[in-house]
C-alpha positions as CSV (number, residue, x, y, z in Angstrom):
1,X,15.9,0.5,-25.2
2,X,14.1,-1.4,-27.6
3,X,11.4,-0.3,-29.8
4,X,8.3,-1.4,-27.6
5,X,10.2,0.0,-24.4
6,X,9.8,3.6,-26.5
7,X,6.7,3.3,-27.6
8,X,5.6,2.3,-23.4
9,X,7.7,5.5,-22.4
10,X,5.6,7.2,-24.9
11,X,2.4,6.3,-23.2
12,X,3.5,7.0,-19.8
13,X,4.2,10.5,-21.0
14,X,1.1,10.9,-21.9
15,X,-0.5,9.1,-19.2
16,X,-1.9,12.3,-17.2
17,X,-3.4,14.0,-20.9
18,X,-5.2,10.6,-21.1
19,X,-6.7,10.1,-18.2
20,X,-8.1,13.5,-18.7
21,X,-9.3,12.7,-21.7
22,X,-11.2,9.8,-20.6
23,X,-12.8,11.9,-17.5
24,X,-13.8,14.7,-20.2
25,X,-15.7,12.3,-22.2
26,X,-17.0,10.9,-19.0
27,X,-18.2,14.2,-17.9
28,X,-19.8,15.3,-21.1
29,X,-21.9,12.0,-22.4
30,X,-23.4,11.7,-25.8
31,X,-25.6,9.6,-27.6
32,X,-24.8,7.4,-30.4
33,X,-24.2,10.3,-33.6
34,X,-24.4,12.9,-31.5
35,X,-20.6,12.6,-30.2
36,X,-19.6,16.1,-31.1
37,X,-17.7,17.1,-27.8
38,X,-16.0,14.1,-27.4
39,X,-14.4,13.8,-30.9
40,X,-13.5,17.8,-30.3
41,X,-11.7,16.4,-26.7
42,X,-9.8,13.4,-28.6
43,X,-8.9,15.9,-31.4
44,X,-7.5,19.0,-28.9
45,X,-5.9,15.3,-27.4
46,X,-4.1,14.4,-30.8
47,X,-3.4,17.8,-32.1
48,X,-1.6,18.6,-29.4
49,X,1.2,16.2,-30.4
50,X,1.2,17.2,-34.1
51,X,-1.2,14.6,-35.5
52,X,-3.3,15.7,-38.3
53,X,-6.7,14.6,-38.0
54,X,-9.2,13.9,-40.4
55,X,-13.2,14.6,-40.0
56,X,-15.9,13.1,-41.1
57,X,-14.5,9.9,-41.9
58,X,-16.8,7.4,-44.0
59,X,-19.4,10.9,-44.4
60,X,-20.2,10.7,-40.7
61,X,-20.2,13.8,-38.8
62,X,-19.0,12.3,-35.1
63,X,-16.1,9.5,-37.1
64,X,-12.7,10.4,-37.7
65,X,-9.4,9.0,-38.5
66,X,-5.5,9.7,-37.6
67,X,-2.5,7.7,-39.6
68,X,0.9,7.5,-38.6
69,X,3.7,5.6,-40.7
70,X,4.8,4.7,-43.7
71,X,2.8,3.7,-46.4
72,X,2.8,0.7,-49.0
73,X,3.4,-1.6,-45.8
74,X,0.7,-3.7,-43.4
75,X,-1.5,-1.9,-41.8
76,X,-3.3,-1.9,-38.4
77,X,-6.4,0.1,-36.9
78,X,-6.9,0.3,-33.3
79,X,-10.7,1.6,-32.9
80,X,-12.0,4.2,-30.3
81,X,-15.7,4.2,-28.9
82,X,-17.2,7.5,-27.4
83,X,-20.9,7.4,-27.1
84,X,-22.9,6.9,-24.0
85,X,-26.5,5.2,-23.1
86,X,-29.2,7.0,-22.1
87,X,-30.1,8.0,-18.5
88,X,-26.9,6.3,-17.2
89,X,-24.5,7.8,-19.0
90,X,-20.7,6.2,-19.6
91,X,-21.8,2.7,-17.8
92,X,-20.3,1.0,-20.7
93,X,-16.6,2.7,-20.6
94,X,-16.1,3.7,-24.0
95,X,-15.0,6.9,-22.2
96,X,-11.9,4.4,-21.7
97,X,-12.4,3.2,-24.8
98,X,-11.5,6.2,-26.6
99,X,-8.6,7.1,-24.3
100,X,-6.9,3.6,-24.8
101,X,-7.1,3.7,-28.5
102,X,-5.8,7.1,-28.5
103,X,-2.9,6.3,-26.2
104,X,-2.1,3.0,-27.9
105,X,-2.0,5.3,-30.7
106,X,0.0,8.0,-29.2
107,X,2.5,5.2,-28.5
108,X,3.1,4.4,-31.7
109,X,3.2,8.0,-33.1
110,X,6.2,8.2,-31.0
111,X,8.2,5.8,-33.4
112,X,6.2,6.6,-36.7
113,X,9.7,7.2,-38.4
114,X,10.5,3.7,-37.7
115,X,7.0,1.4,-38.3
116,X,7.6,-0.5,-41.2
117,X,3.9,0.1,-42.2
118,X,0.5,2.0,-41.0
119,X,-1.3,2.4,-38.1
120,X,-4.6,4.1,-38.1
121,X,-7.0,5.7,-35.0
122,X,-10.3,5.3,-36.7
123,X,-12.6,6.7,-34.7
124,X,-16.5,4.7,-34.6
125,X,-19.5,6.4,-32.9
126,X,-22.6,5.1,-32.5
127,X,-22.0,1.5,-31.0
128,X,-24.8,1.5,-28.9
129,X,-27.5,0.6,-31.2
130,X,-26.5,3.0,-34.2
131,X,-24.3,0.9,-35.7
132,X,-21.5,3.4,-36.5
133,X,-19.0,0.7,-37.7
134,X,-21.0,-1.0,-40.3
135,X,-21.3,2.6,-42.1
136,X,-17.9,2.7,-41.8
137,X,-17.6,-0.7,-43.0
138,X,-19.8,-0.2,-46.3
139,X,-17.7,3.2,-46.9
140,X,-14.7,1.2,-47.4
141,X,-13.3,2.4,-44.4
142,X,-11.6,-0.8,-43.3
143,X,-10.5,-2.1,-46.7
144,X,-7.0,-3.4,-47.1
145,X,-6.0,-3.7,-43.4
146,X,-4.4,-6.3,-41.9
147,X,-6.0,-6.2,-38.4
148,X,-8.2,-3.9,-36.4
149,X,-8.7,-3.8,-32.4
150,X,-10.0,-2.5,-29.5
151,X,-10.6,-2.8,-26.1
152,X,-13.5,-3.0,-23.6
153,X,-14.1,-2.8,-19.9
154,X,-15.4,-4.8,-17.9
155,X,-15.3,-6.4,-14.5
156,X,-12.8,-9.3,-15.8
157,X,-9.9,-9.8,-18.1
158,X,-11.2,-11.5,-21.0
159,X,-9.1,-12.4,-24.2
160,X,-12.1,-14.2,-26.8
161,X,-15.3,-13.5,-25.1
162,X,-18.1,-13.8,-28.0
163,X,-20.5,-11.2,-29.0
164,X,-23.9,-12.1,-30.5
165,X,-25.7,-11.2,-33.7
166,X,-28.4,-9.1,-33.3
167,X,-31.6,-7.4,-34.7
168,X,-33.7,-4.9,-33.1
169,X,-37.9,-5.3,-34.6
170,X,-40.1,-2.3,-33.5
171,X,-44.1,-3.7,-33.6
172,X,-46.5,-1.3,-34.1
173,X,-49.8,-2.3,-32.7
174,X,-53.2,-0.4,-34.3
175,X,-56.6,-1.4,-33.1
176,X,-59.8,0.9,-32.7
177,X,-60.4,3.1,-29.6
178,X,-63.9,3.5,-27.5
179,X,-64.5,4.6,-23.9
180,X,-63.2,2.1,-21.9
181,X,-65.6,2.2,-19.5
182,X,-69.2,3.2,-21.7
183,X,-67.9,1.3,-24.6
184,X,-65.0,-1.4,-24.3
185,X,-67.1,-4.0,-26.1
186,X,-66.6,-1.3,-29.4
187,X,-62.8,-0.9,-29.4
188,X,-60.2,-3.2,-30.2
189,X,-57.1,-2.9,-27.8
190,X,-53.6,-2.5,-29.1
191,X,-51.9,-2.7,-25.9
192,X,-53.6,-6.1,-25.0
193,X,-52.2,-7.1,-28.5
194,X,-48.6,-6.0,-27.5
195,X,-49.0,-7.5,-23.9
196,X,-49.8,-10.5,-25.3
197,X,-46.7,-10.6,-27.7
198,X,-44.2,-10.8,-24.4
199,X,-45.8,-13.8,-22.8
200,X,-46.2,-15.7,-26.4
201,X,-42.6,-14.8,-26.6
202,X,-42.4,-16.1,-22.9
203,X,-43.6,-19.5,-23.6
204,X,-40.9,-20.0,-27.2
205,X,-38.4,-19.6,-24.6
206,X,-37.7,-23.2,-24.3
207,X,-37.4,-23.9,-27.8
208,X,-34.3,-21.2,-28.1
209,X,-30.5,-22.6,-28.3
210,X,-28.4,-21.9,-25.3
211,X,-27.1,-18.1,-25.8
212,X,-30.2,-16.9,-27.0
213,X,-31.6,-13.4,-25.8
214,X,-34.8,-11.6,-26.3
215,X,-35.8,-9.3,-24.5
216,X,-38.5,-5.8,-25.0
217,X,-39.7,-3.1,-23.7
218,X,-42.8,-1.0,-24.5
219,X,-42.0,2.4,-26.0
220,X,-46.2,3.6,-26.6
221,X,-48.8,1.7,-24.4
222,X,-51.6,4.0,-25.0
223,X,-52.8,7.7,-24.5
224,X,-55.4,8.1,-21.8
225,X,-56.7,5.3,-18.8
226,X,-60.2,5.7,-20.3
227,X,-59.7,4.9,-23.7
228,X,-59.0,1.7,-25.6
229,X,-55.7,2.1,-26.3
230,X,-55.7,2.7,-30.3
231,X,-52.0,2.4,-30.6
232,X,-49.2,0.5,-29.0
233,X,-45.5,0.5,-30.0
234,X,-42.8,-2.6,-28.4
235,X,-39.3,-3.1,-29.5
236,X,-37.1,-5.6,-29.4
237,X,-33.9,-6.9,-29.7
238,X,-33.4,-10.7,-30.5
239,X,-29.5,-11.6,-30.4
240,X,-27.8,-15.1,-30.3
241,X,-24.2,-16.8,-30.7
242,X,-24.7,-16.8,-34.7
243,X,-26.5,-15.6,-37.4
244,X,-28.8,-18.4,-38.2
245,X,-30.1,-18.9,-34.8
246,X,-30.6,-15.2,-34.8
247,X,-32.5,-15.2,-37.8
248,X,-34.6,-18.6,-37.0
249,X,-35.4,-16.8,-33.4
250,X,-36.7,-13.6,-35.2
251,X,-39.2,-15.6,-37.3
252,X,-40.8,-17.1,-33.8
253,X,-40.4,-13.5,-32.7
254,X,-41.9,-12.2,-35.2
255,X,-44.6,-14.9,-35.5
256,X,-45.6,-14.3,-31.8
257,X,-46.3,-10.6,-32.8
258,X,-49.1,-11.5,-35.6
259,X,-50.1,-14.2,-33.4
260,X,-51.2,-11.5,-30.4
261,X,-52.9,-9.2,-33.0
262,X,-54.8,-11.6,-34.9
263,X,-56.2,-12.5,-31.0
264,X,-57.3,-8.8,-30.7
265,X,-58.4,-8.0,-33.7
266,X,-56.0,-5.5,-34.4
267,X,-53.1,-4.8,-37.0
268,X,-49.5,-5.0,-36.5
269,X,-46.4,-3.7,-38.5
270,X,-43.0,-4.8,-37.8
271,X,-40.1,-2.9,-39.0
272,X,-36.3,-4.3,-38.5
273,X,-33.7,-1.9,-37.7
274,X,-30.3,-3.5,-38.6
275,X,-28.2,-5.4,-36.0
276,X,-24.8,-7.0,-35.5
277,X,-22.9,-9.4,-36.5
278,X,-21.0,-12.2,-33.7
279,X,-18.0,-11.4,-32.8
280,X,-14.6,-13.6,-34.2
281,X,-12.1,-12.7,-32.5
282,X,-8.6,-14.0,-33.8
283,X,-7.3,-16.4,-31.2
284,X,-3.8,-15.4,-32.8
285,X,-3.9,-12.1,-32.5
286,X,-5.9,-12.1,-29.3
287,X,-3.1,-14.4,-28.0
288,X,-0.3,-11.9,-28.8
289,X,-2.6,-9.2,-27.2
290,X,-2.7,-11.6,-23.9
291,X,1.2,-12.3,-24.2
292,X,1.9,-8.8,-23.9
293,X,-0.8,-8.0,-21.1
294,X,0.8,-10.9,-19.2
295,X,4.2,-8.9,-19.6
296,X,2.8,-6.1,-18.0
297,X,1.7,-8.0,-15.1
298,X,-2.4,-8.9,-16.0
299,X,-2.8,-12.3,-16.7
300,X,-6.7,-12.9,-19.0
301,X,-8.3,-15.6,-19.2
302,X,-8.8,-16.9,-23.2
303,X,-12.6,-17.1,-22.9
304,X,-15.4,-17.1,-19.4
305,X,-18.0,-19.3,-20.2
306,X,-20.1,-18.3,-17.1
307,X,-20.3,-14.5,-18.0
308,X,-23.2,-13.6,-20.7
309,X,-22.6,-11.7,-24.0
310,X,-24.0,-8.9,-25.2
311,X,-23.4,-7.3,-29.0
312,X,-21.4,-4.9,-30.6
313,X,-20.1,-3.8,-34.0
314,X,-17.2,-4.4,-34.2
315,X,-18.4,-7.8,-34.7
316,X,-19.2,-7.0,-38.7
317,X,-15.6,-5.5,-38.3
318,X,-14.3,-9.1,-37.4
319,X,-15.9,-10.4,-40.5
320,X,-14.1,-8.6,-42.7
321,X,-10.8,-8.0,-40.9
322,X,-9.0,-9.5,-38.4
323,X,-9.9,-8.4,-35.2
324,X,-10.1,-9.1,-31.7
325,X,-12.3,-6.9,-28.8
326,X,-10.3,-8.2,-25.5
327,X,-11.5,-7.3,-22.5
328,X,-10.1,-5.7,-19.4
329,X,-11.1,-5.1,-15.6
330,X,-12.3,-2.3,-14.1
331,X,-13.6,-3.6,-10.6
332,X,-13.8,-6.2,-8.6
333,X,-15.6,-9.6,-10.4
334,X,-19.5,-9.8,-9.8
335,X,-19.3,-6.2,-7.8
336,X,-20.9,-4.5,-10.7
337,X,-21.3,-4.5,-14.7
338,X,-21.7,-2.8,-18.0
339,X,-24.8,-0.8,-18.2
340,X,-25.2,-0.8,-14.5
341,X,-24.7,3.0,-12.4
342,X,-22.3,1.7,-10.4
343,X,-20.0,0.5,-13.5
344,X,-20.2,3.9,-14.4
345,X,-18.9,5.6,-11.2
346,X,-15.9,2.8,-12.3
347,X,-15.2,4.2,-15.6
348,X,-14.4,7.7,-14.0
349,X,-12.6,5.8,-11.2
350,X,-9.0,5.6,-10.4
351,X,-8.6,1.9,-11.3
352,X,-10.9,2.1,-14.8
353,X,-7.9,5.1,-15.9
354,X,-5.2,2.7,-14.5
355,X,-6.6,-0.4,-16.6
356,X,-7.3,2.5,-19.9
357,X,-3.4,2.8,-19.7
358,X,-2.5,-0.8,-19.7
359,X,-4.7,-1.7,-22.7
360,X,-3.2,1.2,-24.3
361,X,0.3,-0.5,-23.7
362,X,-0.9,-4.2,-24.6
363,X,-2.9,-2.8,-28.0
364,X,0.1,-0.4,-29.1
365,X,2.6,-3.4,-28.4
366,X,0.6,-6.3,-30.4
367,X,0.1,-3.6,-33.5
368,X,3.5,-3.2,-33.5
369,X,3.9,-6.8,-34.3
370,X,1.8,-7.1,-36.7
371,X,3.7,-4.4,-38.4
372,X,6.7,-6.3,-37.7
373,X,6.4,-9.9,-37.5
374,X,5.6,-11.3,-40.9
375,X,5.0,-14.5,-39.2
376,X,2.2,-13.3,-36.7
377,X,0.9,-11.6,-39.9
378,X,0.4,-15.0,-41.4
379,X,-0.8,-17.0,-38.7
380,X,-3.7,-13.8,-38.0
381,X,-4.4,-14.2,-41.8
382,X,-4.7,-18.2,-41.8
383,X,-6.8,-17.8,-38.6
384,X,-8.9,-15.3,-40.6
385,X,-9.4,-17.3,-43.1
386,X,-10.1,-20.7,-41.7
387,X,-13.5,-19.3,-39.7
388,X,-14.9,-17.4,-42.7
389,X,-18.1,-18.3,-44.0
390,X,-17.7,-20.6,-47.0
């Protein structure tokens, strides 16, 4: 049997513990930081087959790592996701997430006598919206590695599908309150202010570059029907295909914002909460990921122009290792998708756990490689290099 034949039988030994795993999380969501349960499931997970686990990894409370190996070789991190979104729960999958990682993982601990390097299970909360990766990223977390990957569902098997850089800007609207009914002529409307910011933003939309989003939602629109609403609160997220068009996009954005208050005679303060980075995936790596996933009977497609892009983290991970964030089906094409409650039934569902275990087999395969194959090594690192920003 060779050595990726163990590490598969591995896996399938650990194929029931898994799926459990990923049901616990499912069961128990938690908002980005706040991931205390599920890193307790993924540790009880781990411990149970010997692996020592560190906490707090990087000085955050929900992060932690797991190493397997031998040192003074290459190394390789395959990256688990565990928080959920609000209201709906694990409608992104990182439930599955974490379960692949740690049964890629698993796999590999099986063999870890016989790895001719590292592999680490870093564990990064907070992807939705708090960033977790990046802190990781400035703790040095992810220095010296030769590769990093992960998995994500979806409703398709995706190899390269791009991830956009982000910002998120929260506008705070202040104007000056009076009866709205005795008085309106005395206040000064914040709300109107803020209103007016989504349809100036409206009408830029035909000066943004294809793969542009913006998009907002009120968080404060004022305190009582019969007074001039005082204060008003928006936030927004403005993402495209690069950082440049991001940033050029924020400026309108941004511009729209003192554009609607100087209308109403009111103030406005905008404060940026750090975003992400695009995605670049490897195509070498990601192509060794899809060479594997085809010998386990799932053929992806490289890249699906006609499906939209969201953001994530582990773009700033690609920029500084590399990395690829394939992604693998969990129902039927167009039937449902991420952050949708219906995708999260999915992630809980029969065909999400099947699909966790064969990502699990494709991720602890191509880390083997690049472990092993000095070659693939080289070719990842040349890819790397060649789309790096001068």
């Amino acid at each position: 049997m060779s050595l990726a034949e163990r590490v598969d039988a591995h896996i399938t030994r650990q194929s029931e513990a898994l799926r459990e795993l990923a049901r616990r999380i499912h069961d128990h969501p938690e908002l980005r930081f706040q991931e205390h349960r599920a890193v307790a499931f993924i540790r009880e997970t781990l411990e149970a087959q010997g692996v020592q686990v560190e906490a707090r990894t990087g000085g955050l409370d929900t992060a932690f790592r797991a190493v397997a190996g031998k040192p003074g070789g290459p190394r390789v991190a395959i990256l688990a996701e565990y928080d959920a979104l609000p209201e709906i729960g694990h409608a992104c999958g990182h439930n599955l997430i974490a379960a692949g990682a740690v049964g890629a993982f698993l796999g590999l601990v099986g063999v870890a006598d016989e790895l001719q390097g590292q592999v680490e299970l870093i564990g990064t909360p907070a992807e939705e919206g708090g960033g977790g990766k990046i802190r990781l990223l400035e703790a040095g977390v992810f220095a010296g590695l030769d590769a990093a990957m992960m998995y994500h569902p979806f409703d398709r098997d995706i190899l390269m599908h791009p991830a956009l850089a982000s910002v998120w800007l929260e506008m705070s609207f202040h104007g000056r309150p009076s009866h709205a009914a005795a008085a309106p002529w005395d206040g000064a409307s914040a709300l109107t202010a803020c209103l007016d910011t989504f349809r100036l933003v409206d009408g830029q939309r035909v000066h943004f570059r294809d793969g542009v989003r913006v998009h907002g939602y009120i968080k404060d629109g004022g305190q009582a029907v019969n007074i001039i609403p005082e204060r008003a609160v928006a936030e927004f997220s403005v993402r495209a295909l690069g950082v440049a068009e991001m940033e050029r996009v924020r400026a309108i954005v941004e511009r729209c914002a003192r554009g609607a208050a100087l209308a109403s005679d009111v103030e406005v303060t905008i404060q940026a909460r750090q975003g992400y980075r695009d995605m670049r995936n490897n195509d070498a790596l990601a192509d060794r990921f899809g060479a594997h996933l085809g010998s386990l009977g799932r053929t992806a497609r490289r890249t699906a122009p006609e499906v939209g892009a969201g953001s994530t983290d582990m773009g700033d991970v690609s920029h500084a290792v590399p990395a690829i964030h394939p992604w693998l089906a969990i129902c039927d094409a167009g039937t449902t998708t991420i952050h949708q409650h219906a995708f999260a039934v999915c992630a809980r569902g029969e065909r999400g756990l099947d699909s966790m275990l064969l990502a699990a087999r494709a991720m602890a395969r191509t880390a083997l490689d690049v472990l092993h194959d000095d070659e693939l090594r080289a070719a990842v690192r040349a890819r790397f290099e060649a789309t790096r920003n001068p």
